[in-house]
PABA-445079 format. One line per 4 residues: number of its first residue (from 0); their letters; for each residue z, y, x of N, C-alpha, C. Coordinates in Angstrom, 2 decimals, padded with zeros to 5 digits. Example, Ala and Ser with C-alpha at 12.3 -4.5 7.8 and 13.67 -1.06 7.14 Angstrom:
# residues 2
0> as> 007.80:-005.69:013.19:007.80:-004.50:012.30:007.80:-003.30:013.20 | 007.08:-002.25:012.85:007.14:-001.06:013.67:007.87:000.03:012.90
This chain:
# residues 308
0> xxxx> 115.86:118.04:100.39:114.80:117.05:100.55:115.17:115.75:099.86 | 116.51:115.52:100.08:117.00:114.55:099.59:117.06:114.52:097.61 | 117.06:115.68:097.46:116.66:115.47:096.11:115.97:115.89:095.34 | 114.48:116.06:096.05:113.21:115.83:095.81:112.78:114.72:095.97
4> xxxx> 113.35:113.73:097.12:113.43:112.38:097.12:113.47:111.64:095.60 | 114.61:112.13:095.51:115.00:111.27:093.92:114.42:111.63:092.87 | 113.62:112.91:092.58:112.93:113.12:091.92:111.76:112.58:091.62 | 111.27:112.45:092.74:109.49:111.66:093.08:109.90:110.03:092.64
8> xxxx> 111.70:109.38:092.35:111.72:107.73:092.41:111.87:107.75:090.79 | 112.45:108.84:090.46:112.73:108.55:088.99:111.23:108.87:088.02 | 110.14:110.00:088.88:109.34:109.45:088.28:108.31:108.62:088.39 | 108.29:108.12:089.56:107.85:106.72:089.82:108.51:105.73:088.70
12> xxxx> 109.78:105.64:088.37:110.36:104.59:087.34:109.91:104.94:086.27 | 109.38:106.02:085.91:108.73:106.59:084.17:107.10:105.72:084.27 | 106.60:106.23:085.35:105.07:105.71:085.09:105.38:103.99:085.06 | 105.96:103.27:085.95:106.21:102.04:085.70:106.24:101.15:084.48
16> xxxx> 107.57:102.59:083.72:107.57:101.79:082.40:106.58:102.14:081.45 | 106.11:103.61:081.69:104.62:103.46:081.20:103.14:102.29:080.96 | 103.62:101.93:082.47:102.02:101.18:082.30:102.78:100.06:082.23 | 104.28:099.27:081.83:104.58:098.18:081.20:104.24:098.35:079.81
20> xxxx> 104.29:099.31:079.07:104.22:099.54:077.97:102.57:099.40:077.48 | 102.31:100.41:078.19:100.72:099.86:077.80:099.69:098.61:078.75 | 100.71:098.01:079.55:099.69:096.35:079.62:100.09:095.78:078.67 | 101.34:095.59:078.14:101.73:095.02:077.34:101.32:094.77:075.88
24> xxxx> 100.73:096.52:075.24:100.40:096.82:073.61:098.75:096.35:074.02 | 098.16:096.35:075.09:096.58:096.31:075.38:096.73:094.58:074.56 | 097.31:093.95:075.63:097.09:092.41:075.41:097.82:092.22:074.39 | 098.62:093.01:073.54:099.25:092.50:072.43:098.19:092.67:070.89
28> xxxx> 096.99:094.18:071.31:096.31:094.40:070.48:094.83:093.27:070.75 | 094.66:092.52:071.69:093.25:091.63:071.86:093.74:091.33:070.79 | 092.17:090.63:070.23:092.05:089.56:069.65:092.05:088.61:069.59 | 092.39:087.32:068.94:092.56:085.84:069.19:094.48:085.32:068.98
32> xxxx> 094.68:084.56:069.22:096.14:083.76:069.19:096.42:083.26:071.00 | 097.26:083.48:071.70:097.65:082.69:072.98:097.98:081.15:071.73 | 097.99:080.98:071.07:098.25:079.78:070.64:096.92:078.66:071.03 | 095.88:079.41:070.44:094.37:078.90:070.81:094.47:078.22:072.17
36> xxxx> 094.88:078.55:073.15:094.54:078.42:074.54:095.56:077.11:074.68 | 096.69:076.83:073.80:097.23:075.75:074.33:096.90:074.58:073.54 | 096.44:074.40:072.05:096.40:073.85:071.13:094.91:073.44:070.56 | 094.71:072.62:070.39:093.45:072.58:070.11:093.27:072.69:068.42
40> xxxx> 092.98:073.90:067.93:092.78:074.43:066.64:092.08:073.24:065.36 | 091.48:072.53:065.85:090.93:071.32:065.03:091.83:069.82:064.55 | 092.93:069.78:065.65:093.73:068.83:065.60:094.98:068.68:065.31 | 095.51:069.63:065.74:096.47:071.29:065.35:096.93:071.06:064.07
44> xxxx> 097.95:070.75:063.88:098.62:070.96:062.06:099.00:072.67:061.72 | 099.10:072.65:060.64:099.87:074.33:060.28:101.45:074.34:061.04 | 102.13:072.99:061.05:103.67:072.96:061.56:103.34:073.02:062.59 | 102.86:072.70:063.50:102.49:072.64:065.09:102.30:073.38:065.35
48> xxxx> 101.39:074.26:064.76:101.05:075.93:065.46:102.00:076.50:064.94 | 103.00:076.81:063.97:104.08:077.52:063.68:105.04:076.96:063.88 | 105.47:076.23:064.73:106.24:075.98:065.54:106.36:076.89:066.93 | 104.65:076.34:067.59:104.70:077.13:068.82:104.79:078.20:068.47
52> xxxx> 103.99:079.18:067.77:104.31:080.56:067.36:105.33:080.90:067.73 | 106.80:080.30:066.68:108.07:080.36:067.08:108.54:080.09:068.30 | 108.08:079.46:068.85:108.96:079.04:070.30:108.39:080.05:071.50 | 106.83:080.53:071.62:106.60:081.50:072.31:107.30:082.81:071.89
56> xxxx> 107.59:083.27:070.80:107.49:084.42:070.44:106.75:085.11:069.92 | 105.41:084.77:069.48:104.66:085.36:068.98:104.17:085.96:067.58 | 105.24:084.98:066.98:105.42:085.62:065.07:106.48:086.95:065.09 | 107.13:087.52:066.07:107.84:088.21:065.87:107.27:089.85:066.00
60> xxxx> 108.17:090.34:065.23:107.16:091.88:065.25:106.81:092.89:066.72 | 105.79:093.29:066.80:105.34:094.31:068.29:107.14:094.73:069.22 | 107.95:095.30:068.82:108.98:096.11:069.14:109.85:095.03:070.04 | 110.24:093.97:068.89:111.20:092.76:069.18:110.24:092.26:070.60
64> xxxx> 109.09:091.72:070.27:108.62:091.35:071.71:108.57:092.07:072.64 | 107.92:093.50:072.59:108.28:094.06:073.75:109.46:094.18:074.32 | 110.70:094.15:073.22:112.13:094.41:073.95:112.36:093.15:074.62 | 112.07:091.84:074.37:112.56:090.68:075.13:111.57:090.25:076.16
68> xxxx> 110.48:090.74:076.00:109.44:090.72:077.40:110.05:092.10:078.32 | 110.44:093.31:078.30:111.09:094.36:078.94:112.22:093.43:079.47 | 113.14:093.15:078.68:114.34:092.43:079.34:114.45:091.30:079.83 | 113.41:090.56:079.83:112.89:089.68:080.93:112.54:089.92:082.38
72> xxxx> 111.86:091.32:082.27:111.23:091.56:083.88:112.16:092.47:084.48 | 113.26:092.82:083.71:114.84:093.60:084.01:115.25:092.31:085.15 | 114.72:091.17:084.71:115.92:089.92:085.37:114.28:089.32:086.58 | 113.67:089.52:086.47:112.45:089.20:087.61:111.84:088.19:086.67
76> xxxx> 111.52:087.87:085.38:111.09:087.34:084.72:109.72:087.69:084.17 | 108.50:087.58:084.94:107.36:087.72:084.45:106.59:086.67:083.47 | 107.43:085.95:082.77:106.58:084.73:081.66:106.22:083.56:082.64 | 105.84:083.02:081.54:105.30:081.83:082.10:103.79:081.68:081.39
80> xxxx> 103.33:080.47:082.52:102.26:080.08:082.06:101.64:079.36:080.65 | 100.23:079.73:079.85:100.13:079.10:078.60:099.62:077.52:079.25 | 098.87:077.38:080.22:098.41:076.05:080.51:099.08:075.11:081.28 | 100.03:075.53:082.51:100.78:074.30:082.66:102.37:075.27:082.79
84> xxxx> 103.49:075.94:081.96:103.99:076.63:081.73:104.98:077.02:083.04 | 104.31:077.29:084.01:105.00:077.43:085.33:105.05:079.53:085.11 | 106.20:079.59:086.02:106.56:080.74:086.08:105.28:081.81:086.43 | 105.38:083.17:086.39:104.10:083.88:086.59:104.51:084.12:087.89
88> xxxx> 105.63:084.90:088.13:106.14:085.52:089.70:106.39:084.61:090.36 | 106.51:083.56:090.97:106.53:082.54:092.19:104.54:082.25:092.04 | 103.79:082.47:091.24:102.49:082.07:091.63:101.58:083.29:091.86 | 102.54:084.59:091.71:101.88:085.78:092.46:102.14:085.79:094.09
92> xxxx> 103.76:085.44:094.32:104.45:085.15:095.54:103.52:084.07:096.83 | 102.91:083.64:095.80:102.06:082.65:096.64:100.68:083.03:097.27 | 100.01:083.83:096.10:098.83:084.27:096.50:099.13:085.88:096.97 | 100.26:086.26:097.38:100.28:087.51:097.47:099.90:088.12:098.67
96> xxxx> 100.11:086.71:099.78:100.26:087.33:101.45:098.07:087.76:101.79 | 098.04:086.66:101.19:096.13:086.90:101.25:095.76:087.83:101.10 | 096.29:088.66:099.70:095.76:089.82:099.41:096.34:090.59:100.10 | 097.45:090.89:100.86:097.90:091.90:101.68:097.45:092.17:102.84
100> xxxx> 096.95:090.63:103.21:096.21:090.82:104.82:094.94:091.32:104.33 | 093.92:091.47:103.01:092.98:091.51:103.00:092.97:092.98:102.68 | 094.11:093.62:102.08:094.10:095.14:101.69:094.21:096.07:103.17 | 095.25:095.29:104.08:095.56:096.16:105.07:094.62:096.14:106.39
104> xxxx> 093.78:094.81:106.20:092.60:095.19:107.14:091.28:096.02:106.77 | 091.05:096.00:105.29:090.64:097.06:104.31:090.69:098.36:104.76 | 092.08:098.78:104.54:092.77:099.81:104.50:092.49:100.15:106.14 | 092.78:099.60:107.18:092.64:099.71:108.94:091.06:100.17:109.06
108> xxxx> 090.39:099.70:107.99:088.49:099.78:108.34:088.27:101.01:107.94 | 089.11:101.56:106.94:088.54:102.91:106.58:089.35:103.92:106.93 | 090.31:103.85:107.75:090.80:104.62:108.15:090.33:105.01:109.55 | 089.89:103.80:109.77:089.76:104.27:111.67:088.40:104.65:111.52
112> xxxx> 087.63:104.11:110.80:086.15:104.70:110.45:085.79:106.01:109.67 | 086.84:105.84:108.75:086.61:107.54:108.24:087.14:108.91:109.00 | 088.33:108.63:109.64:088.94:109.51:110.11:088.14:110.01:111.24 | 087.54:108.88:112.05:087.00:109.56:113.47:085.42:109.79:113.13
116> xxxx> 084.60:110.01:112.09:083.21:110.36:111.80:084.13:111.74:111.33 | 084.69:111.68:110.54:084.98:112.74:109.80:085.59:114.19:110.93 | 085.75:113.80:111.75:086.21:114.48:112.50:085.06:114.57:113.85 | 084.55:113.93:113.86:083.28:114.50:114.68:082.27:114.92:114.08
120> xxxx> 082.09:114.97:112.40:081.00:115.18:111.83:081.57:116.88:111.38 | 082.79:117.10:111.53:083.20:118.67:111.39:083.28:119.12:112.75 | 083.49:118.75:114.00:083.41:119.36:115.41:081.53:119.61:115.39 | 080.61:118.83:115.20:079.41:118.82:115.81:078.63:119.00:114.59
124> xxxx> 079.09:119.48:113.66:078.52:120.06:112.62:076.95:120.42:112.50 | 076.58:119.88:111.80:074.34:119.68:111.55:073.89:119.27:113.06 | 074.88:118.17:113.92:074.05:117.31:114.96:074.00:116.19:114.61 | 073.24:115.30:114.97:073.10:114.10:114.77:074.03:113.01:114.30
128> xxxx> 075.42:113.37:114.95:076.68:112.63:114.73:076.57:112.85:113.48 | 077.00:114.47:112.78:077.08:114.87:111.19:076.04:113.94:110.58 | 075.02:114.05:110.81:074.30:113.13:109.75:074.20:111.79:109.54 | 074.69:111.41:110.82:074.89:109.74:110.68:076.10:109.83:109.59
132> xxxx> 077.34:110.47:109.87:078.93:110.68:109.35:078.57:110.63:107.84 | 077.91:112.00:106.85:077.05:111.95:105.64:076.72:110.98:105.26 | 075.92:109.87:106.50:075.17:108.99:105.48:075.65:107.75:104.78 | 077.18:107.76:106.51:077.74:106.35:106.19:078.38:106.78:104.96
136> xxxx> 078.96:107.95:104.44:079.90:108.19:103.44:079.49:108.52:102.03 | 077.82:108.55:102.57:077.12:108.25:100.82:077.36:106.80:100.17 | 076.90:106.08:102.03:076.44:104.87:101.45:077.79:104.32:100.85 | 078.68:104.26:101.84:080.30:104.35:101.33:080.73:104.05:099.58
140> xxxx> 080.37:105.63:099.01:080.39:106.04:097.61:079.65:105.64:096.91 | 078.74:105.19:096.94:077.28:105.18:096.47:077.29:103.33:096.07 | 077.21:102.60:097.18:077.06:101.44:096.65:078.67:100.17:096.21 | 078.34:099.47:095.15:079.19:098.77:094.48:079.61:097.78:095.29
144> xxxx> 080.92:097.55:095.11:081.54:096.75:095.90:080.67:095.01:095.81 | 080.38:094.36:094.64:079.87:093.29:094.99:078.77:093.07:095.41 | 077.90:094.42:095.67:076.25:094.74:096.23:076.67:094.12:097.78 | 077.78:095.38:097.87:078.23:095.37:099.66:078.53:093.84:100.58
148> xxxx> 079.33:093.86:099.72:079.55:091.98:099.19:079.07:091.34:100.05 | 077.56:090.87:099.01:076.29:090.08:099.20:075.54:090.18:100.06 | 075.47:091.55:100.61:074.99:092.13:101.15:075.02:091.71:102.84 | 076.83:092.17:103.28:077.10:091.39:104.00:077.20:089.63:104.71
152> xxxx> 077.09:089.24:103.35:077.19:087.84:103.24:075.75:087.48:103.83 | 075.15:088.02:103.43:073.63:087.39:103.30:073.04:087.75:105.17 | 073.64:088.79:105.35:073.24:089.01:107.02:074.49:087.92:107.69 | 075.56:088.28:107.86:076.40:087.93:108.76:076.54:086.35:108.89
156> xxxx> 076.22:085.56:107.93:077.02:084.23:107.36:075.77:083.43:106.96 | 074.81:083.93:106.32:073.36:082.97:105.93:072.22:083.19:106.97 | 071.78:084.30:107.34:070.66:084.66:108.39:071.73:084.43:110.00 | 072.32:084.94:110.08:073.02:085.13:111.75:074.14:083.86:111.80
160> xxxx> 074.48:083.52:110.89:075.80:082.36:110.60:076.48:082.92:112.18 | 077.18:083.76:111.78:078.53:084.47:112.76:079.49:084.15:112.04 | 079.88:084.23:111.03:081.02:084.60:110.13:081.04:083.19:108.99 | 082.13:082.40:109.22:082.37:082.40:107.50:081.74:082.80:105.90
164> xxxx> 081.60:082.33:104.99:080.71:082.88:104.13:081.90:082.99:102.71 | 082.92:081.76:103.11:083.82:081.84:102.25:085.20:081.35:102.76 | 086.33:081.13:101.76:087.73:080.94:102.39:088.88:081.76:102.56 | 089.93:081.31:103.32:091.16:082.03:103.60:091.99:081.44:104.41
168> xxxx> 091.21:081.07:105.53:092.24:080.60:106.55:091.52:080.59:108.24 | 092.44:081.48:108.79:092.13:082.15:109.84:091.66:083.77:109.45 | 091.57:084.40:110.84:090.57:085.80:110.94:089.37:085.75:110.71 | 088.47:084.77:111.05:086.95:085.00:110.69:087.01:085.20:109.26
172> xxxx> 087.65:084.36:108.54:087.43:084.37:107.16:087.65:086.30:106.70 | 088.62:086.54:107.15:088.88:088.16:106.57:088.31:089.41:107.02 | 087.38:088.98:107.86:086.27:090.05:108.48:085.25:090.53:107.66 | 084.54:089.62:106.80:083.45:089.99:105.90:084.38:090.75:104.65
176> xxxx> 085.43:089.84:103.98:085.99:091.16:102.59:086.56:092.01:102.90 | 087.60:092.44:104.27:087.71:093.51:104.79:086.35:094.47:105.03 | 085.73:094.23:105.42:084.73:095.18:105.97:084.08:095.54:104.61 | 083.66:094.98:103.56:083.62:094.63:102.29:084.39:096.36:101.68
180> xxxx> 085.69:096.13:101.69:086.64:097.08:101.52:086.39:098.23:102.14 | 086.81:098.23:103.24:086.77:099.23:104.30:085.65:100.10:104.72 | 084.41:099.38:103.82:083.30:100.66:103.38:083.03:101.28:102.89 | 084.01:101.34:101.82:083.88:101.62:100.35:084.64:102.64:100.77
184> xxxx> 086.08:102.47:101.28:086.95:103.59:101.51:086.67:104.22:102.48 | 085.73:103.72:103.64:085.31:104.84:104.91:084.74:106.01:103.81 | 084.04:105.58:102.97:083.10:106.81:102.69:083.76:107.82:101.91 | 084.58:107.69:101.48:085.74:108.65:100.22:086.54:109.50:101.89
188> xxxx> 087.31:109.03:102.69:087.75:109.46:103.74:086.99:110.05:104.43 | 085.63:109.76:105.19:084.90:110.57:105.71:084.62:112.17:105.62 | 083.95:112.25:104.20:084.26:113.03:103.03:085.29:114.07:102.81 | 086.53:113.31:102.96:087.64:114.13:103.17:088.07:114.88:104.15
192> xxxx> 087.94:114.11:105.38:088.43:114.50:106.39:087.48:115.81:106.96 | 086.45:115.58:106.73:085.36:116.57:107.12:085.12:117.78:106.32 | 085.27:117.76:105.22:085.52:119.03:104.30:086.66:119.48:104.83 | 087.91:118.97:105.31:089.65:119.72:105.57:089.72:120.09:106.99
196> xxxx> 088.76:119.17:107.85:088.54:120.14:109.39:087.75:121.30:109.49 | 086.69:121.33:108.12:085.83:122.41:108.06:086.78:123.93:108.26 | 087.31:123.46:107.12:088.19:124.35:106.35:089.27:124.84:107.33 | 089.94:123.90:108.18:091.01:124.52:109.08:090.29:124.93:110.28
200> xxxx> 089.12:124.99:110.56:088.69:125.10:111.99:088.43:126.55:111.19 | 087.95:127.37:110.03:087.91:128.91:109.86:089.16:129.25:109.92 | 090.66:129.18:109.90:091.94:129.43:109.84:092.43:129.99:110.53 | 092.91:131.36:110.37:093.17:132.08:111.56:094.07:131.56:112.67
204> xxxx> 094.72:130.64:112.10:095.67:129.96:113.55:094.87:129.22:114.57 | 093.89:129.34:114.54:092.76:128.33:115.44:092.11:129.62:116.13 | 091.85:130.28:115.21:091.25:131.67:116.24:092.47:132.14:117.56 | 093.86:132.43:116.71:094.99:132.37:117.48:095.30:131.71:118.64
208> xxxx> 094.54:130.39:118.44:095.14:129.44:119.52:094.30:129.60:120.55 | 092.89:129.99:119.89:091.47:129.85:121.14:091.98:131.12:121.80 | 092.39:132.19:121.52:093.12:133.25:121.86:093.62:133.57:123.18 | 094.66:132.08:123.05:095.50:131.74:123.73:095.19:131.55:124.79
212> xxxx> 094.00:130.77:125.11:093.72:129.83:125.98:093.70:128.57:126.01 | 093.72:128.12:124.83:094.36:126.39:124.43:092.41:125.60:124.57 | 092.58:124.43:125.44:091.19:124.17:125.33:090.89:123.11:124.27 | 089.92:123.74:123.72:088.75:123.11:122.26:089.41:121.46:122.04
216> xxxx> 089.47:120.49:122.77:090.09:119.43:122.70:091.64:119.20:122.16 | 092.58:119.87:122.60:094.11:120.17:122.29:093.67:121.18:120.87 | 092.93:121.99:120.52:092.98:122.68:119.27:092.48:121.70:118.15 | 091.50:121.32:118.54:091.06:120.05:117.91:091.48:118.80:117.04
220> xxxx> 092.22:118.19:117.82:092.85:117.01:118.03:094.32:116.98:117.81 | 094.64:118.41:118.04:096.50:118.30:118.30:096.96:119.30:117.15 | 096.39:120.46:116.66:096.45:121.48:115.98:095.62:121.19:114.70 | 094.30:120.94:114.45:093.47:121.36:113.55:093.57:119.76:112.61
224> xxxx> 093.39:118.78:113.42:092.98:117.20:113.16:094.82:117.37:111.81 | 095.56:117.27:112.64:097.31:117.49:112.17:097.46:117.95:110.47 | 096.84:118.87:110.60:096.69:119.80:109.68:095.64:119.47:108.33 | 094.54:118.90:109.08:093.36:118.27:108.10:093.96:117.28:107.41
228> xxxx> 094.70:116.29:108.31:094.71:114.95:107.70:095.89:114.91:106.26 | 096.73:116.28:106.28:097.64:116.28:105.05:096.95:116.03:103.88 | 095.76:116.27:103.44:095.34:116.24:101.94:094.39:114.94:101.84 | 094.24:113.81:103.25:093.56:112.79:103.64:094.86:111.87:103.33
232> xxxx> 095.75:111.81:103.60:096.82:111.20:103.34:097.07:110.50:101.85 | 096.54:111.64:101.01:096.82:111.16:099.16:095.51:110.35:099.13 | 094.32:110.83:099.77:092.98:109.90:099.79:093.51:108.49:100.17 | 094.01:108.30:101.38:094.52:106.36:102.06:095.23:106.62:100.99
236> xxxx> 096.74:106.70:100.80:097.38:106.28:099.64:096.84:105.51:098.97 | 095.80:106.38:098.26:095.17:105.70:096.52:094.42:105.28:096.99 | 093.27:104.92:098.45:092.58:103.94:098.60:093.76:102.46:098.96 | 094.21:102.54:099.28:095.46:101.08:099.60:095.46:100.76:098.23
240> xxxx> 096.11:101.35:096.88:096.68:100.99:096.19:095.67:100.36:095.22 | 094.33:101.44:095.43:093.04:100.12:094.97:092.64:099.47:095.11 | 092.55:099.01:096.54:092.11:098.06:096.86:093.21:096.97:096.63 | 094.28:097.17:096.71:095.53:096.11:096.52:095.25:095.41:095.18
244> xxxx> 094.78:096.58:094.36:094.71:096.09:092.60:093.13:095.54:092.22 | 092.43:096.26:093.14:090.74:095.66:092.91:090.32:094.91:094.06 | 091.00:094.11:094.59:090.44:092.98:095.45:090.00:091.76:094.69 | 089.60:091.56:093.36:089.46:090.75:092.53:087.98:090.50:092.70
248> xxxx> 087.23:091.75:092.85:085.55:091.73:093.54:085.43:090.79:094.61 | 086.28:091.15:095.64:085.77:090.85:097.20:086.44:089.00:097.31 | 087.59:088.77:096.55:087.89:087.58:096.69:086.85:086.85:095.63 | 086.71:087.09:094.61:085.69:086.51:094.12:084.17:085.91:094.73
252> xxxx> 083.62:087.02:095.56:082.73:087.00:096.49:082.53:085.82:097.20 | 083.81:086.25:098.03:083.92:085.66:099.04:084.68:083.96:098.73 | 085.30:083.84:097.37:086.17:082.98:097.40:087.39:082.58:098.09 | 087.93:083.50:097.59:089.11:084.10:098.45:090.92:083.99:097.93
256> xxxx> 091.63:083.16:098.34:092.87:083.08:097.66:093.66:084.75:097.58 | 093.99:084.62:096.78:094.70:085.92:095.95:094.56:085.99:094.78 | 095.59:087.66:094.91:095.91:088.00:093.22:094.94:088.46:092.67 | 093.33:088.90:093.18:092.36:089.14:092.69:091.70:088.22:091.94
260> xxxx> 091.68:086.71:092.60:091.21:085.44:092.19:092.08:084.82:090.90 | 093.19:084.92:091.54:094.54:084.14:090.32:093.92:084.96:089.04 | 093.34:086.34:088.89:093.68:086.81:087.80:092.12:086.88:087.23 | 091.37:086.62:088.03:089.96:085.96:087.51:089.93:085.18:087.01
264> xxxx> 091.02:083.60:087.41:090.58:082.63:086.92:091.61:082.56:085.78 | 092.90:083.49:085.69:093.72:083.41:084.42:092.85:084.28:083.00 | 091.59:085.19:083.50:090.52:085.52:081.99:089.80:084.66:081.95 | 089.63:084.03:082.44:088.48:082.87:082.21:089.15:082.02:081.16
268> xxxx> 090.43:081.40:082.13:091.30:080.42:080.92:091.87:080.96:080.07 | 092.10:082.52:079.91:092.86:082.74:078.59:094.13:082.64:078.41 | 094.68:083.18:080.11:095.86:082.83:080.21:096.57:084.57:080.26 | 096.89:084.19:078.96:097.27:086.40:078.90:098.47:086.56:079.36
272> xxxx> 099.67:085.60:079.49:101.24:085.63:080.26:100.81:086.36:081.99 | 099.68:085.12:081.97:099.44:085.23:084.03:098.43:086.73:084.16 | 097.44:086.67:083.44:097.11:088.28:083.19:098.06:089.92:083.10 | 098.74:089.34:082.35:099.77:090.63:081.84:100.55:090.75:083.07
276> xxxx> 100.82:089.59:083.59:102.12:089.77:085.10:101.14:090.07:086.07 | 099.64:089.72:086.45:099.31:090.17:087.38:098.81:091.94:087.19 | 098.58:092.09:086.21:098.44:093.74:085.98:099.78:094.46:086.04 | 100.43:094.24:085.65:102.04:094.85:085.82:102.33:095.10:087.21
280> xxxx> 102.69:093.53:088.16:102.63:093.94:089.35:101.68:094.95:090.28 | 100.51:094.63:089.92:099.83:095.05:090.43:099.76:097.17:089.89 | 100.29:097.13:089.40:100.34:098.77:088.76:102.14:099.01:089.40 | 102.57:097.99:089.67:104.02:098.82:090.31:103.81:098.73:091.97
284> xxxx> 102.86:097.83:092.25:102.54:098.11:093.74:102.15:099.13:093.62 | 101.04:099.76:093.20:100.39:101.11:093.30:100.90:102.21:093.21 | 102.33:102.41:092.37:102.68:103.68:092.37:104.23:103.73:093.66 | 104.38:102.18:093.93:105.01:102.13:095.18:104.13:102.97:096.21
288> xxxx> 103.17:102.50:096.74:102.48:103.05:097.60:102.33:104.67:097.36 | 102.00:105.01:096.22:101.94:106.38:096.01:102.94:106.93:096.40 | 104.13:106.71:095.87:105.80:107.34:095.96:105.47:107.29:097.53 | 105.77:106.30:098.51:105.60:106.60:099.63:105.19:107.24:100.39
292> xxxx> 103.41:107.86:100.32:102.68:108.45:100.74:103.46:110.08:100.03 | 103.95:110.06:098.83:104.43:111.30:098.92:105.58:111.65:099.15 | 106.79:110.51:099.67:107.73:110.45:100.77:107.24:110.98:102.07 | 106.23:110.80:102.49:105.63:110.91:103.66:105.35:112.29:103.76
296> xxxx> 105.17:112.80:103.12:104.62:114.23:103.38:106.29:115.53:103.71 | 107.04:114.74:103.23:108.39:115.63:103.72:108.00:115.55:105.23 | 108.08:114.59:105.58:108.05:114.48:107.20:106.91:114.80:108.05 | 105.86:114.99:107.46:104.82:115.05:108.33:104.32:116.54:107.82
300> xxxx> 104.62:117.40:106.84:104.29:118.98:106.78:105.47:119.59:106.35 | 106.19:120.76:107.03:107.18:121.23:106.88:107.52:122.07:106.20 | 106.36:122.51:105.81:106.23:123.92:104.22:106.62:122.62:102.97 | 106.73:121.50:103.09:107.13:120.60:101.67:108.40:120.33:101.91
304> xxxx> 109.04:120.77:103.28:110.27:120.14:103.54:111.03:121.64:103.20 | 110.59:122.95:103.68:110.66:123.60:103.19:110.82:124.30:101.27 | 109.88:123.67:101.10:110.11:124.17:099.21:110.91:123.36:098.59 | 111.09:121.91:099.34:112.39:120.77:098.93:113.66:121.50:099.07
């Protein structure tokens, strides 16, 4: 197990340097100069801009930069800023805790909402429950995160004024972009969970158990639910790790401190250093979370601990 462990970290470290490689050639192939963004092109001598050129790095060929931008983030060195040249990683560090409270109450909304429709919409199958379960998990899939948004906004905060409309300080504020979140992913989970109880409630070990004598609740819940939720597991995973990386919608919305916002307002300004570091991070959180979730499965199904 232990070295299937290490298998799943080393290639977690391949995709990493993968998607360093390609945030890196993306923003190296835009168009325009990072020079533009600091210099004002009209006032600007030819020595002045080839100067900075030189001093950023940017006259030097594709390879050379990538090797000294690589061996920069070897040392925790994500660049610095083009507009007031402050480090990139202490101003992710800052906006980072927002977005975490806003992913993991996200992440809490669609789990506790998908899991328990999904599981009564496969026990009570074409009753009323099922079709409510269906509908929340169309609507779920179906509508765009900044619809949901507005949507919310416009009941909870403008017509009912319950809620906050914008911000980041306190709980009221994180109720509307959580829930925001956590609808989006109820409906992908719902979905899931209810297709994999379908599926294990025909399984002959359930016939086995009713067999037994085991009552419908304990087969349910303790046996069948157990069993469903293994292939629901890679579903949360990759819903966490999107929402971690696409909270840029819901803070926007809402006006919301985070790395969704920081990296809104670093395309606006044209700030491709604070861009490039917030996509990087944000792509090594994600396959963190992944690696984990498939850490997780040694322990929680024993046919993987088994083929380990």
């Amino acid at each position: 197990m232990i070295r299937a462990v290490a298998a799943r970290m080393v290639t977690s470290l391949l995709v990493i340097l993968g998607s360093c490689i390609l945030v890196f050639s993306i923003l190296y192939l835009l168009p325009g100069d990072p020079v533009d963004s600091i210099l004002d092109p009209s006032t600007a001598t030819p020595e002045m801009i080839a100067n900075l050129r030189h001093k950023l790095g940017v006259d030097q060929p594709f390879h050379v930069q990538f090797l000294n931008y690589f061996g920069n983030l070897l040392q925790g060195d994500f660049g610095k800023s083009l507009l007031n040249a402050d480090p990139v990683l202490p101003k992710i560090w800052v906006n980072l805790p927002p977005t975490l409270a806003l992913t993991l109450a996200g992440s809490a909304i669609s789990v506790i909402i998908g899991v328990l429709l999904g599981v009564l919409s496969a026990i009570h199958r074409d009753k009323p429950i099922d079709i409510i379960a269906r509908i929340v998990g169309l609507f779920g899939i179906s509508m765009p995160t900044f619809w949901s948004g507005i949507l919310l906004l416009l009941i909870f905060s403008i017509h009912l004024v319950w809620l906050p409309a914008m911000g980041s300080d306190g709980w009221k504020t994180l109720v509307l972009p959580s829930l925001t979140l956590g609808i989006v992913g109820a409906g992908f989970i719902v979905r899931m969970v209810r297709n994999s109880m379908l599926e294990v409630i025909n399984e002959q070990f359930i016939v086995t158990l009713r067999s037994k004598g085991l009552s419908e609740k304990v087969i349910m819940y303790r046996h069948a639910l157990r069993n469903a939720l293994i292939p629901a597991i890679t579903m949360i995973g990759m819903l966490m790790g999107e929402m971690l990386a696409g909270a840029v919608v819901s803070e926007t919305v809402f006006s919301r401190q985070g790395i969704g916002r920081l990296i809104a307002d670093a395309i606006m300004a044209k700030d491709l250093p604070v861009v490039q570091g917030v996509v990087l991070f944000s792509a090594i959180m994600y396959v963190i979370v992944n690696l984990l979730v498939d850490i997780s499965y040694t322990f929680i199904d024993p046919r993987v601990r088994r083929s380990a």
